[in-house]
C-alpha positions as CSV (number, residue, x, y, z in Angstrom):
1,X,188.7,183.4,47.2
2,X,189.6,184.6,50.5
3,X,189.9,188.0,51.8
4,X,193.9,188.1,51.9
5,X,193.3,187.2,48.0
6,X,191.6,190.2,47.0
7,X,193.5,192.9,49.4
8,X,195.2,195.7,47.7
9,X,198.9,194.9,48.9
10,X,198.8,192.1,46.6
11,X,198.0,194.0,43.7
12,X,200.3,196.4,44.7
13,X,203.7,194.7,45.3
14,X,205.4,198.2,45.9
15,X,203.0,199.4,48.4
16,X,203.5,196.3,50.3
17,X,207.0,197.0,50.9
18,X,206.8,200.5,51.7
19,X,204.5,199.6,54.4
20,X,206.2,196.5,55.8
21,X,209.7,197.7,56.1
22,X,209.3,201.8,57.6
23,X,212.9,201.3,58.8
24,X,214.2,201.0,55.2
25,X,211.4,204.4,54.2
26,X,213.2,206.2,57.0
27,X,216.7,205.1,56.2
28,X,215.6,206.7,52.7
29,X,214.6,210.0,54.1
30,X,217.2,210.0,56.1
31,X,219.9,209.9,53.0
32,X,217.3,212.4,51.2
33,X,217.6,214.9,53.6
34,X,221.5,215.2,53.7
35,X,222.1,215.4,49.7
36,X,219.2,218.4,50.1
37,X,221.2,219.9,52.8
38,X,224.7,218.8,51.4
39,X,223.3,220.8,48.2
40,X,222.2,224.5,49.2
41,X,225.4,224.3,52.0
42,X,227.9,223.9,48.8
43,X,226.3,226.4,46.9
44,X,224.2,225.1,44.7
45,X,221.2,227.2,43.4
46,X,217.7,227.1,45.0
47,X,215.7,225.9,41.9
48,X,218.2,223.0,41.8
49,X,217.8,222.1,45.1
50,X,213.9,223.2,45.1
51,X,213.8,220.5,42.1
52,X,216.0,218.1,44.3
53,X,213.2,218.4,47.1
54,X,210.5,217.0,45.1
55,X,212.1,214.5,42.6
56,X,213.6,212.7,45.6
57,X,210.2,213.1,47.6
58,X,208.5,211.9,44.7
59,X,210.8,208.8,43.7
60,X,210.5,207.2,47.7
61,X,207.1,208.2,47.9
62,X,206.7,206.5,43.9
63,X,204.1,209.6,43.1
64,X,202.7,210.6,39.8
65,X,202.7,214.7,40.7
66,X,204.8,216.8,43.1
67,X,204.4,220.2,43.7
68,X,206.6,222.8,45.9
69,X,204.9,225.9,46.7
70,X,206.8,228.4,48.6
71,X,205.5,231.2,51.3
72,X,205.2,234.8,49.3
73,X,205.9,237.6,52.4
74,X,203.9,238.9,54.6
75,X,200.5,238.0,52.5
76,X,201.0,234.3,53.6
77,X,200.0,233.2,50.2
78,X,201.7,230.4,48.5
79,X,202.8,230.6,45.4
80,X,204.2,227.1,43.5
81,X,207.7,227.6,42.1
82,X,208.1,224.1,41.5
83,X,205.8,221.6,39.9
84,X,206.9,218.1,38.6
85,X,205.0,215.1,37.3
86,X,201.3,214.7,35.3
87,X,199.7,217.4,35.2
88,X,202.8,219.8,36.2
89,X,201.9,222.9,34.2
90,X,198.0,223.0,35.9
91,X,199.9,223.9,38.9
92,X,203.1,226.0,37.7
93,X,203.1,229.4,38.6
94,X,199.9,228.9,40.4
95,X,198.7,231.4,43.8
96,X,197.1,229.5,46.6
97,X,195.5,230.9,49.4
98,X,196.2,230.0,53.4
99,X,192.6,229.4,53.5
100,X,190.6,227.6,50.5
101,X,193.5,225.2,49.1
102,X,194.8,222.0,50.1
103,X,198.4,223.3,50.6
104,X,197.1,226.0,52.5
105,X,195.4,223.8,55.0
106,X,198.8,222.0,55.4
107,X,200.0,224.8,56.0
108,X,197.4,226.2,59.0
109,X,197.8,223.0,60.7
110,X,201.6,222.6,60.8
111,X,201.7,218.8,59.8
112,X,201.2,216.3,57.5
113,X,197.8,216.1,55.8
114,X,196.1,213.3,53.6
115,X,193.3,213.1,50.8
116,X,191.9,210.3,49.4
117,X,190.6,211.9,46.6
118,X,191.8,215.6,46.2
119,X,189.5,216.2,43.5
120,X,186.4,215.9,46.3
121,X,188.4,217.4,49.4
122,X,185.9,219.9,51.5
123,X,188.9,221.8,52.1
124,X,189.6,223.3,48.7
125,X,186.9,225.9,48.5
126,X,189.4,228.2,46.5
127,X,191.7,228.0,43.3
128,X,191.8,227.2,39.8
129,X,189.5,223.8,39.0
130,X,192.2,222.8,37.2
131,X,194.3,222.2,40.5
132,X,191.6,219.4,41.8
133,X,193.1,216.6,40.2
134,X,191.7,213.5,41.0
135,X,193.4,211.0,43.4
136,X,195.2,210.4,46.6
137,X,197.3,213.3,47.6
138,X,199.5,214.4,51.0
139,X,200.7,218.1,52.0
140,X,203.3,219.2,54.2
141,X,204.3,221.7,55.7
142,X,208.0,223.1,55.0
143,X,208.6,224.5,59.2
144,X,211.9,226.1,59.9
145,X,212.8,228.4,62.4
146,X,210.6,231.8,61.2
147,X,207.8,229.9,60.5
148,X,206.0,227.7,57.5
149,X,208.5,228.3,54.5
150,X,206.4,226.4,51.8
151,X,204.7,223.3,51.7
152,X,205.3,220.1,49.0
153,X,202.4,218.5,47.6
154,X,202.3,215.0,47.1
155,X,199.5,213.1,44.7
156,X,199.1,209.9,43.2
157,X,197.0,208.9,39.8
158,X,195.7,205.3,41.2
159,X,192.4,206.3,43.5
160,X,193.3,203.1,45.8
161,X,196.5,203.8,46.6
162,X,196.2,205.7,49.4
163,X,198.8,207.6,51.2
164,X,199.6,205.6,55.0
165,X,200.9,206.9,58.0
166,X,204.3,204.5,57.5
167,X,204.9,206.8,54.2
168,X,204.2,210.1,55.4
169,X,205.3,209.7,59.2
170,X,208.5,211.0,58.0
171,X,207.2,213.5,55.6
172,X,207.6,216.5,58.5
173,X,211.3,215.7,59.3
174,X,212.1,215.5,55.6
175,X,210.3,219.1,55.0
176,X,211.4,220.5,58.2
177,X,215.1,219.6,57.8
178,X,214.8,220.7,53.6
179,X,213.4,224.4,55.4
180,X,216.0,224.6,57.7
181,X,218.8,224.1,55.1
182,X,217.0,226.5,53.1
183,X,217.1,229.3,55.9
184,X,221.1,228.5,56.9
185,X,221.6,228.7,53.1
186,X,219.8,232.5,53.0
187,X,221.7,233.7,56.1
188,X,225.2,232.3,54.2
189,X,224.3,234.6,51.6
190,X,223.4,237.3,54.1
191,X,226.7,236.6,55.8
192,X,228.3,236.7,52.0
193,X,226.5,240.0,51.1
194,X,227.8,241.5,54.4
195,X,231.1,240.4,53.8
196,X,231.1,241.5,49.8
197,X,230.0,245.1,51.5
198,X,232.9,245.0,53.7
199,X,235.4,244.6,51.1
200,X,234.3,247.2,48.9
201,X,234.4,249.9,51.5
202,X,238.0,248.4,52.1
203,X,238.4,248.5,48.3
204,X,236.9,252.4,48.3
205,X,239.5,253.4,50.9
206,X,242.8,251.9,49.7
207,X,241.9,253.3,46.0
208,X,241.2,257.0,48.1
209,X,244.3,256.7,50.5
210,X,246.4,254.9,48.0
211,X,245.7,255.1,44.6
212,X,244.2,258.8,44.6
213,X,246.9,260.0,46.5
214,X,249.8,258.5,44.9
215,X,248.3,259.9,41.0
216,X,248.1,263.3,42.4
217,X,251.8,263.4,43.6
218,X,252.8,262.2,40.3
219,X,250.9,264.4,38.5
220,X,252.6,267.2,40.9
221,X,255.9,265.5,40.4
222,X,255.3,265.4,36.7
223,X,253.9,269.6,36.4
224,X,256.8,270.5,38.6
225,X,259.2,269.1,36.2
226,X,258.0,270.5,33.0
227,X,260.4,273.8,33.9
228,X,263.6,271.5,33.2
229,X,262.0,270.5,29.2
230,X,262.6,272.8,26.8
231,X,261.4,270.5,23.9
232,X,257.9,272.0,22.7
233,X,257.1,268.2,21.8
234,X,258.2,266.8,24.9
235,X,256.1,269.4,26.9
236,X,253.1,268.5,24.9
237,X,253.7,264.9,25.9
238,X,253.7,265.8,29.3
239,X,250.9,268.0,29.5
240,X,249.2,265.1,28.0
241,X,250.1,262.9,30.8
242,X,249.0,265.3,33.6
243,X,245.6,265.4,31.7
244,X,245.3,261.5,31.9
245,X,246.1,261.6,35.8
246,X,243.4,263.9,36.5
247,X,240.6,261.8,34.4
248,X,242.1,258.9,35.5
249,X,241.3,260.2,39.5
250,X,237.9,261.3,38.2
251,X,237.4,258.0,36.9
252,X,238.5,256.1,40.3
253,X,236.6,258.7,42.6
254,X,233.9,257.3,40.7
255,X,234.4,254.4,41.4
256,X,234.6,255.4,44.9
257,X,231.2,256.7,45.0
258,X,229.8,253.9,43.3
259,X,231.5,250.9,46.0
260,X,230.4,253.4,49.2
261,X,226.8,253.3,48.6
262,X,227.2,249.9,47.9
263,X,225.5,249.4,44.4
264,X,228.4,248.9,41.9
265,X,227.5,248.3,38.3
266,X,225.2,245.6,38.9
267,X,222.4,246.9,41.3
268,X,219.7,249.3,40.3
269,X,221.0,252.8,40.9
270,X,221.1,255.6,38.0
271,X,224.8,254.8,37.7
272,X,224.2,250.8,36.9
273,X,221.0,251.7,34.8
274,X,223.5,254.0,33.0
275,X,226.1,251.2,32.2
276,X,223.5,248.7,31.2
277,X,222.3,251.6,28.7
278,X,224.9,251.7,27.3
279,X,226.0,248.2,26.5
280,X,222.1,247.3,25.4
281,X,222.6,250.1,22.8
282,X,225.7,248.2,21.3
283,X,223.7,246.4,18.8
284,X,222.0,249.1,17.5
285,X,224.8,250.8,17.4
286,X,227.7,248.1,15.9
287,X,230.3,249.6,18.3
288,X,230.5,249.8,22.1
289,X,230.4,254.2,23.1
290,X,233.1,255.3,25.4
291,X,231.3,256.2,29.2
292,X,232.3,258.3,31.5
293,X,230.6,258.8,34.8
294,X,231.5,261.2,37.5
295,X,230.0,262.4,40.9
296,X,227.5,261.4,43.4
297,X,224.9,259.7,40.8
298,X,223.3,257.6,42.7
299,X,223.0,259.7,46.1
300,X,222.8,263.1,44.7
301,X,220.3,262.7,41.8
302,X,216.1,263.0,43.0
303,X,214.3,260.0,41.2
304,X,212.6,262.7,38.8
305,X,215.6,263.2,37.6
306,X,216.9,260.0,37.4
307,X,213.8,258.6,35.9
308,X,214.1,261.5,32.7
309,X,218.3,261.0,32.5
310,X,217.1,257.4,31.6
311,X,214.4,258.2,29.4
312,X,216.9,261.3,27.6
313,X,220.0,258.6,27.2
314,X,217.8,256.1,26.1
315,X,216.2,258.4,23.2
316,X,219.9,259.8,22.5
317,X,221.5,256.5,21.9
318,X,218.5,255.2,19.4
319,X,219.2,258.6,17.3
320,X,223.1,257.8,16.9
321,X,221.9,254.2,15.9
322,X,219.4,255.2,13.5
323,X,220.5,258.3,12.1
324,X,224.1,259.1,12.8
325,X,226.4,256.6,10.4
326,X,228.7,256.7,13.1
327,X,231.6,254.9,14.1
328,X,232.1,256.0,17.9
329,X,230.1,257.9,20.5
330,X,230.9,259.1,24.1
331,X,228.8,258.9,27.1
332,X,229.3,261.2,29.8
333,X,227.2,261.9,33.2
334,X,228.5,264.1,35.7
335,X,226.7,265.3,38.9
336,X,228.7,268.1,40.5
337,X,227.6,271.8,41.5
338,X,224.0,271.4,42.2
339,X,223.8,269.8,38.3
340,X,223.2,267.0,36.3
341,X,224.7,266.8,33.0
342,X,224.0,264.5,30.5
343,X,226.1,264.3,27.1
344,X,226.1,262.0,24.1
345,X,228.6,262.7,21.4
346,X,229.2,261.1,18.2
347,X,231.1,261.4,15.1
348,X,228.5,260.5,12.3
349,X,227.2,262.6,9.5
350,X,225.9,265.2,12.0
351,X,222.0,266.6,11.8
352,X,220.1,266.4,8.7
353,X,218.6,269.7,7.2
354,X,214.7,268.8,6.9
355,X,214.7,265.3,9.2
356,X,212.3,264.9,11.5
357,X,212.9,266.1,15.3
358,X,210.0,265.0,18.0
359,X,212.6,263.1,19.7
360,X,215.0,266.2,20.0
361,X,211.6,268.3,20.6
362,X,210.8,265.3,23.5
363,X,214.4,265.8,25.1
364,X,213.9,269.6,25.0
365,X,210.4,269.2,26.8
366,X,212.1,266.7,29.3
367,X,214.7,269.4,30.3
368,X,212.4,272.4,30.6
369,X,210.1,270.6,32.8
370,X,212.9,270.6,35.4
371,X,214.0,274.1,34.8
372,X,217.4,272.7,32.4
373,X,218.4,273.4,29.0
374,X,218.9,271.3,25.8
375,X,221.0,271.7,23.1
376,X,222.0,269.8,19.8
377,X,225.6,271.3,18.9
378,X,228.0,270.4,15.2
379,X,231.8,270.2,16.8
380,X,234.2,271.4,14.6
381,X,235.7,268.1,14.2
382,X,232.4,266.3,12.9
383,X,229.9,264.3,14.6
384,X,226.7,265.7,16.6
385,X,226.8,266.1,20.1
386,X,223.6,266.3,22.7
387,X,224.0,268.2,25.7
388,X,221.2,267.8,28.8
389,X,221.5,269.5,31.5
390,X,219.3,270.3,34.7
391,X,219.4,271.6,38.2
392,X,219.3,268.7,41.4
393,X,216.5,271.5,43.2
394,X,213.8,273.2,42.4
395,X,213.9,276.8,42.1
């Protein structure tokens, strides 16, 4: 039996193509590299294209375990966001140090580095046990323009099949060119961001130089003519309709506020927190409350504040769930004068004689804390209706 007889590349049909024909292992990169790039340039979400990065990685490379773990700020830790393969969920999730883990070293020295056996690898002096899986494994390092982005992981099951410099020569490009994509694709959505900003401040002034302007000359139009109706019902009608205009321009200057500082109803100011309230009671509650928001909310109100409106609407809403038997509520915030005023009005069975009222007590302790008042009123027309009020500065 002669040495040829007994070699690994006939054992290993596979790995005798991979390292006789490079050309072809580039060519495969090559095609690799633009669907990664093709992907996060059209939009498509980064743990699609994170999970593009590896399978294709894995699939030329024909590895049993691929793992992408991406640079977490300033702490140059790495943490994995992507694991595929045997062994996957070892590695999910997982926190590697720069210094003490295999990906870390990859890392440090800004290229491609191989193990013949990861499980025995001096260089892993940190990390869960679990991540020492035995067998052949590559790292490299994901370099873009601001630096190392993450690094993918590369291992394989068989201990003689051995990562060569054919298959990982072009491991650098591929990781370099998958970062790169990766940072264009963050400073598209910078670019996006910008742009969204720019059109809701556009949005802000039309509805104050157009919209707000226009209501109030009809609602002047509208007063000025009530002198020509003599009809009681007609009048009515039309005092109605002035009313409307004027909560309708409370309701856009609302709006206005809440596109200038640039958080809408989806970031994390008071006003969004507000909204989501709100809709997270509707199940509790079997009906969605009416909500009316008005002022400065979310430049005007401290965080003490804003932290205890929170904690008061949240504790009001349960009550009208639980108690109440009702079949609408109202919501309304306002911010105006140096005050924050918090209401929550329902139409239910109104306040039990003898029930138990911690919560109310725990609203009224809320409001006295920050030198405001509490009250729990019947309206004449049924219902219950909670009133919170407090001052924006300390006296």
């Amino acid at each position: 039996m002669n040495e040829q007889s007994v070699s690994p590349y006939w054992r290993r049909p596979g790995e005798l193509v991979r390292r006789r024909e490079p050309s072809r292992f580039t060519e495969r990169w090559l095609e690799a590299t633009a669907d990664i790039t093709a992907g996060l340039l059209s939009g498509l979400e980064e743990p699609a294209v994170l999970e593009m990065i590896v399978e294709r990685a894995r699939r030329i490379l024909r590895t049993d375990l691929g793992v992408l773990a991406l640079a977490e700020g300033a702490s140059g830790r790495l943490r994995v966001a992507l694991a595929s393969g045997k062994e996957a969920e070892t590695y999910q999730g997982m926190l590697l140090p720069r210094r003490g883990s295999f990906a870390g070293a990859a890392a440090e020295a800004g290229k491609p580095i191989t193990s013949t056996d990861l499980s025995r690898d001096p260089r892993i002096t940190a990390g869960s046990p679990g991540a020492r899986r035995p067998g052949p494994a590559v790292a490299v390092p994901m370099v873009a323009e601001e630096g190392v982005r993450g690094v993918l992981l590369l291992a394989r099951s068989d201990p003689l099949d051995v990562f060569t410099e054919v298959e990982t020569g072009p491991l650098l490009a591929f990781a370099g060119q998958a970062a790169i994509a990766m940072e264009l694709a963050d400073r598209r959505r910078d670019a996006e961001q910008v742009a969204l900003l720019k059109d809701r401040d556009r949005i802000a002034r039309d509805l104050h130089d157009l919209a707000i302007q226009r209501l109030f000359a009809t609602g002047i139009s509208v007063q000025s003519a009530l002198r020509f109706v003599d009809h009681e019902e007609a009048r009515a009608r039309l005092l109605r309709a002035v009313d409307e205009l004027d909560e309708t321009t409370r309701i856009i200057r609302s709006t206005i506020f809440g596109l200038r500082t640039g958080r809408g109803t989806t970031g994390g100011g008071l006003r969004a927190h507000v909204v989501r309230a709100v809709e997270d009671a509707v199940p509790v509650l079997r009906f969605t409350p009416s909500l009316r928001l008005e002022g400065l909310i979310d430049t005007d109100v401290p965080a003490d504040v804003a932290d205890a409106v929170r904690a008061v609407l949240g504790e009001a809403l349960t009550n009208v769930g639980r108690h109440a038997r009702a079949s609408a509520a109202e919501v309304v915030l306002t911010v105006t004068d140096g005050t924050a005023t918090l209401s929550v009005r329902d139409d239910g069975v109104g306040m039990p004689r003898g029930g138990r009222r911690s919560g109310l007590a725990n609203l009224a302790d809320r409001a006295e804390r920050l030198g405001g008042r509490f009250s729990v009123t019947a309206p004449r027309e049924g219902g219950t209706c909670v009133t919170w009020w407090v001052p924006l500065t300390r006296r």
